[in-house]
VMD Tcl script that draws the C-alpha trace (Angstrom):
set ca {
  {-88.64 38.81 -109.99}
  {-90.09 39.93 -113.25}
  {-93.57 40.93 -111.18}
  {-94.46 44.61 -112.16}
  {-97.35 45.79 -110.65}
  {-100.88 44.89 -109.35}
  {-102.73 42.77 -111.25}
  {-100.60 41.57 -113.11}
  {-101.48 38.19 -114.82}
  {-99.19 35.16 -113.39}
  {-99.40 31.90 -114.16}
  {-98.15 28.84 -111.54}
  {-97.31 25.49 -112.44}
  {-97.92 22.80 -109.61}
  {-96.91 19.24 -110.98}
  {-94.33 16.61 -109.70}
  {-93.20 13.52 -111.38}
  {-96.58 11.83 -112.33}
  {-96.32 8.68 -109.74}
  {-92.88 7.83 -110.51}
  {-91.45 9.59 -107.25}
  {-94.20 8.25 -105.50}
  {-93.57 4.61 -106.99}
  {-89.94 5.16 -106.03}
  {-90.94 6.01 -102.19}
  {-92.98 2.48 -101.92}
  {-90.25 0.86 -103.34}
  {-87.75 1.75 -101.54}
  {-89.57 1.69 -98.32}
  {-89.48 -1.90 -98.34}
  {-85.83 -2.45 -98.60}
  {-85.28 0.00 -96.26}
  {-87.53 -1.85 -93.63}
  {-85.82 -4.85 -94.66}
  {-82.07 -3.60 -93.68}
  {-83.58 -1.39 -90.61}
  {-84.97 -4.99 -89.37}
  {-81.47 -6.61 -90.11}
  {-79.57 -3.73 -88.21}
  {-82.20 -3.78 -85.52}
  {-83.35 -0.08 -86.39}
  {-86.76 0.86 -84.66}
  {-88.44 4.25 -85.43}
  {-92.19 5.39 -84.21}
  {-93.14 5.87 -87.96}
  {-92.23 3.54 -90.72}
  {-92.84 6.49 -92.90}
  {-89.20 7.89 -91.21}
  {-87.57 4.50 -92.66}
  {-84.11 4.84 -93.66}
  {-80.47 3.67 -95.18}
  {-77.06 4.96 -94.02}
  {-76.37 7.30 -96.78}
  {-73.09 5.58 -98.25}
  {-74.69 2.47 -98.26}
  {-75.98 0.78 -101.88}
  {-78.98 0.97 -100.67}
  {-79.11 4.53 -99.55}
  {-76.81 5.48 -103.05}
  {-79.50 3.16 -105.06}
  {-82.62 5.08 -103.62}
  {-80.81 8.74 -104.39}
  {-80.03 7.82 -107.99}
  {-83.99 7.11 -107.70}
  {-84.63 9.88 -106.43}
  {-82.87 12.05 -108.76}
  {-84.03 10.18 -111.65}
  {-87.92 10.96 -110.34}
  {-86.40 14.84 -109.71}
  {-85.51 14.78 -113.38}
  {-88.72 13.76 -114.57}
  {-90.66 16.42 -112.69}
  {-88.24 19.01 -114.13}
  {-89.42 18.04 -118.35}
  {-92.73 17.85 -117.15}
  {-93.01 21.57 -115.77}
  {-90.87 22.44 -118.49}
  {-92.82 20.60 -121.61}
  {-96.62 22.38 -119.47}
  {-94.77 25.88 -119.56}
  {-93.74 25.34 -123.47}
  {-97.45 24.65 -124.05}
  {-98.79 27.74 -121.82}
  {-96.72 29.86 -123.56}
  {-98.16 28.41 -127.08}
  {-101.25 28.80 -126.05}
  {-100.95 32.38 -125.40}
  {-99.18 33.55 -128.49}
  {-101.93 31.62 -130.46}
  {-104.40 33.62 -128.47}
  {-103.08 36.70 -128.20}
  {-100.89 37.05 -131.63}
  {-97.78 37.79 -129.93}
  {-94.41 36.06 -129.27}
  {-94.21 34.84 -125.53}
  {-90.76 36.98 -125.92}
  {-93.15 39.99 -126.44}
  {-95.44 38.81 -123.59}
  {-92.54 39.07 -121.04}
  {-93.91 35.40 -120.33}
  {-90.40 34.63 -118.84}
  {-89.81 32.18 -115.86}
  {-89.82 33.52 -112.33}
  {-88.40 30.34 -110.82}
  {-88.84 26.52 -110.83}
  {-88.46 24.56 -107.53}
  {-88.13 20.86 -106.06}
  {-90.14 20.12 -103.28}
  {-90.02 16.07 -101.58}
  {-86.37 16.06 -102.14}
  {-83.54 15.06 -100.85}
  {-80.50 17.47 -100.92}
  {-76.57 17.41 -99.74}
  {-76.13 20.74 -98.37}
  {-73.21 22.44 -95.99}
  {-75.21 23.94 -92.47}
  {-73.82 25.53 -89.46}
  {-75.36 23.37 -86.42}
  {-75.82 24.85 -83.10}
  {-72.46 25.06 -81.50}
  {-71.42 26.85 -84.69}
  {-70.13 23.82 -85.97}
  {-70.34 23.96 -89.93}
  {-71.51 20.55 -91.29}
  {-72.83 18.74 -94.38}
  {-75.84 17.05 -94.38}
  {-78.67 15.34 -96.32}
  {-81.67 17.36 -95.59}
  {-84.54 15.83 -97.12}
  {-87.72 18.10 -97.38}
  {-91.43 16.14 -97.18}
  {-94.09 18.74 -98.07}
  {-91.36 21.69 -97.60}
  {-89.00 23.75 -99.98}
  {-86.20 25.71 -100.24}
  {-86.14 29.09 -98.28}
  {-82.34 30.45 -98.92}
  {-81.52 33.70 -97.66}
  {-79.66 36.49 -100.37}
  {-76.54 35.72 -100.98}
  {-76.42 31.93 -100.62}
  {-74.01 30.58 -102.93}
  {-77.02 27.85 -104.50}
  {-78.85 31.11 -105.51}
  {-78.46 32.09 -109.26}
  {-77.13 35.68 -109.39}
  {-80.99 37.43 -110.28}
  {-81.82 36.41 -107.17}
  {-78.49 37.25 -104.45}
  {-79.42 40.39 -103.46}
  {-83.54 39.01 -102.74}
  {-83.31 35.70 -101.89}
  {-84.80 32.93 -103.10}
  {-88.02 32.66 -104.28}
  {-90.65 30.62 -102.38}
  {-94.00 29.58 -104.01}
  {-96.45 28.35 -100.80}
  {-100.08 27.75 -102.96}
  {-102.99 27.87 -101.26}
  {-105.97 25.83 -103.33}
  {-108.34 26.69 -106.30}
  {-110.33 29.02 -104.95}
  {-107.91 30.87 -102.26}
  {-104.80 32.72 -102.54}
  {-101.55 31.74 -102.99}
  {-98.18 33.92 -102.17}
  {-94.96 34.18 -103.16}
  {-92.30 34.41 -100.33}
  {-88.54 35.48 -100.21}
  {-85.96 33.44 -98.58}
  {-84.33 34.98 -94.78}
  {-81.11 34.17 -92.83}
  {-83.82 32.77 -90.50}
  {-84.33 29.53 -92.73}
  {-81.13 28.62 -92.02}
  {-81.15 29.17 -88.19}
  {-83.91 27.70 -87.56}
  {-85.03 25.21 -90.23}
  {-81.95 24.11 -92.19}
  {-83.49 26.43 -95.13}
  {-86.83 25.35 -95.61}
  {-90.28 26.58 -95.33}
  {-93.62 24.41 -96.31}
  {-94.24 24.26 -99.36}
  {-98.32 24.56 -99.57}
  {-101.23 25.81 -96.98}
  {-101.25 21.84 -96.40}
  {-104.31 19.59 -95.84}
  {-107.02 20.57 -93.40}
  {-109.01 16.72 -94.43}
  {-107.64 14.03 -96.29}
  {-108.62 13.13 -100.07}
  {-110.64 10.58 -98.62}
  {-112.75 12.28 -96.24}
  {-113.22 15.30 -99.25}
  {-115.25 13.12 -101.10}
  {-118.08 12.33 -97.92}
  {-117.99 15.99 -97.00}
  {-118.55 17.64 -100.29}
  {-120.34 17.18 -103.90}
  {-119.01 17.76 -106.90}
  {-121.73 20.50 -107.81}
  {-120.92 22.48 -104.77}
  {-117.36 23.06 -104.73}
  {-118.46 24.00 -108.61}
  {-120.61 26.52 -107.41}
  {-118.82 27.80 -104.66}
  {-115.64 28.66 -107.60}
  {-118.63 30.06 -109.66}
  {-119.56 32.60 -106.79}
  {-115.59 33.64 -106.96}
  {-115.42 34.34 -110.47}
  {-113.02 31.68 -110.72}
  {-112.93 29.26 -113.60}
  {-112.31 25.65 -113.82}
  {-110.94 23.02 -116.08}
  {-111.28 19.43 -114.73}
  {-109.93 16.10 -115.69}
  {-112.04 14.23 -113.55}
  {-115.05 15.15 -111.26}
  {-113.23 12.76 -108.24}
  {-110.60 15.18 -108.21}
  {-112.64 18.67 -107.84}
  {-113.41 17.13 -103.96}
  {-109.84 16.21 -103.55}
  {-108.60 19.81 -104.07}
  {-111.85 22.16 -103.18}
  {-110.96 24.93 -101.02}
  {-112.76 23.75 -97.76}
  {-109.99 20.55 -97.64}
  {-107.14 22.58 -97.14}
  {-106.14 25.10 -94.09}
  {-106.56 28.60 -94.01}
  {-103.18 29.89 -96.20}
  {-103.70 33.17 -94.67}
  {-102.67 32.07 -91.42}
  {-100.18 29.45 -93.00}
  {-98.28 32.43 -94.52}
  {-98.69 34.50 -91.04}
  {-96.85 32.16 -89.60}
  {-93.92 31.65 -91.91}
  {-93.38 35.27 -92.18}
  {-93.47 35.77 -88.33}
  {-91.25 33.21 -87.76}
  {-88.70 34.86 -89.86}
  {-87.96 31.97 -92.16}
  {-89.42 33.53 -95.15}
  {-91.28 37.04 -95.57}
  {-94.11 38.04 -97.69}
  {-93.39 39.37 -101.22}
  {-96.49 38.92 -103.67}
  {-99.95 37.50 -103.29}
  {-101.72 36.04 -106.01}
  {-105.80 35.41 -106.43}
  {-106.91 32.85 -108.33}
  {-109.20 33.26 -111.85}
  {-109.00 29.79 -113.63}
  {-108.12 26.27 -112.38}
  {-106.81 23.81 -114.68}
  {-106.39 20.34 -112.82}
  {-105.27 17.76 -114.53}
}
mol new
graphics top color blue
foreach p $ca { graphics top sphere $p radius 0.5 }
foreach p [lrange $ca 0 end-1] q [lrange $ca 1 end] { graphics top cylinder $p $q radius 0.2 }
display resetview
C-alpha cells in the first residue's frame, strides 16, 4: 500500500460533494414519492423511496448521482494537490521525493451496477447502493486495479478527531455476506443536534489538547458536531468487521492534527 513502517506520517482526506449529493437526494426523493404514490408503492421508511431502475426517473436520478460522484472526486483531488503543496513549501522537497503518493480514493453513498452470486449460486447483476458503507472487494476482483489483486481492496473506516482510525483489506467474505461492503466510518453514537446540548466548545478543545492532538476549525458549531464523545467506540466497530470476515485489519492510524473545514 505504500505504508512502510510504524509511525509513519499519513494523511486522510474525508470530503464528499459539498451539498450537491445531498441536494440531489432531496430532490429526487420527491419524485420518487410522487411515482411510488402513483404505482401504489408503500415502504416503512420514506428514506428507502425508490424508481424502477430503467425508468427516466430512476436513469435521471443516476446521471445525478454520478454527476454529484464526479464532483466529490475534483474536490479530494484539488485538497490532495494543495496538501502536497503545502508540504514541499514546508519541507523543501518535491512531494515525488516525499513518497507523498496516493494509497487509494473511494466512493461511499453510491450507487453501483455490479455482477453478485445470490444464494442459490445464481450469478446476478444488481444495483447495490451503499448508505454510510463502502467497498470491501476481496483480491483478485476484476474492479481492483492490479497494485491491489493480490491484497484486496483497500478500506478506510475513520473513527473521529481525537480516536483512531484503521485501514482494512477487502475478504471473499464481503461478497458472501454483504454484496462487498463494509461501513464506511465508526458511525454516530448522538446526532449533530444533540452534540451541541451535551458538549461546549471549550471542552471537546481541551479534551484534543490532553491528546496532543491539534486542531484547525472552520467554525466552533462544528467542533460539537464531530468531538469524539458523538461517535461509537471504532475499536469495537473495527472488531466487528474483522470478525465477521468481511474485511480484516491492516493499519491503524492515531490522530495528531484535525483540519475541519
Amino acid at each position: 500500500m505504500g505504508i512502510d513502517f510504524e509511525g509513519q506520517i499519513c494523511i486522510m482526506v474525508h470530503c464528499g460533494s459539498r451539498g450537491l449529493g445531498h441536494q440531489v437526494a432531496t430532490d429526487y426523493l420527491k419524485v420518487m414519492e410522487t411515482i411510488m404514490s402513483k404505482q401504489k408503492i408503500k415502504l416503512n421508511d420514506r428514506q428507502l423511496a425508490c424508481v424502477r431502475i430503467n425508468s427516466k426517473e430512476g436513469q435521471d436520478y443516476l446521471s445525478a448521482m454520478a454527476a454529484s460522484a464526479n464532483f466529490a472526486w475534483v474536490n479530494r483531488q484539488g485538497i490532495t494537490h494543495q496538501i502536497r503543496g503545502v508540504f514541499e513549501n514546508i519541507f523543501k522537497k518535491s512531494a515525488q521525493e516525499m513518497d507523498m503518493n496516493l494509497i487509494y480514493d473511494v466512493s461511499h453513498n453510491m450507487a453501483k451496477m455490479e455482477d453478485h452470486v445470490l444464494a442459490g449460486g445464481e450469478k446476478k447483476k444488481l444495483l447495490v447502493h451503499r448508505k454510510g458503507a463502502t467497498r470491501a472487494f476481496p483480491p483478485h476482483h476484476p474492479s481492483l486495479p492490479k497494485a491491489y489483486q493480490e491484497i484486496g481492496q483497500p478500506v478506510f473506516i475513520g473513527g473521529s478527531m481525537g480516536t483512531n482510525s484503521y485501514i482494512l483489506l477487502g475478504t471473499e467474505g464481503s461478497m458472501q455476506n454483504s454484496f462487498g461492503s463494509t461501513c464506511h466510518g465508526a458511525g454516530r453514537a448522538i446526532s449533530r443536534h444533540k452534540s451541541h446540548k451535551a458538549l461546549t466548545f471549550q471542552e471537546v478543545l481541551d479534551n484534543l489538547d490532553k491528546k496532543g492532538i491539534s486542531i484547525r476549525i472552520q467554525t466552533p458549531k462544528l467542533v460539537m458536531e464531530e468531538a469524539p464523545e458523538t461517535y461509537k467506540d471504532v475499536h469495537e466497530v473495527i472488531n466487528a468487521v474483522h470478525q465477521a470476515g468481511i474485511a480484516k485489519k491492516a493499519v491503524k492510524l492515531r490522530p495528531l492534527a484535525v483540519i475541519k473545514g
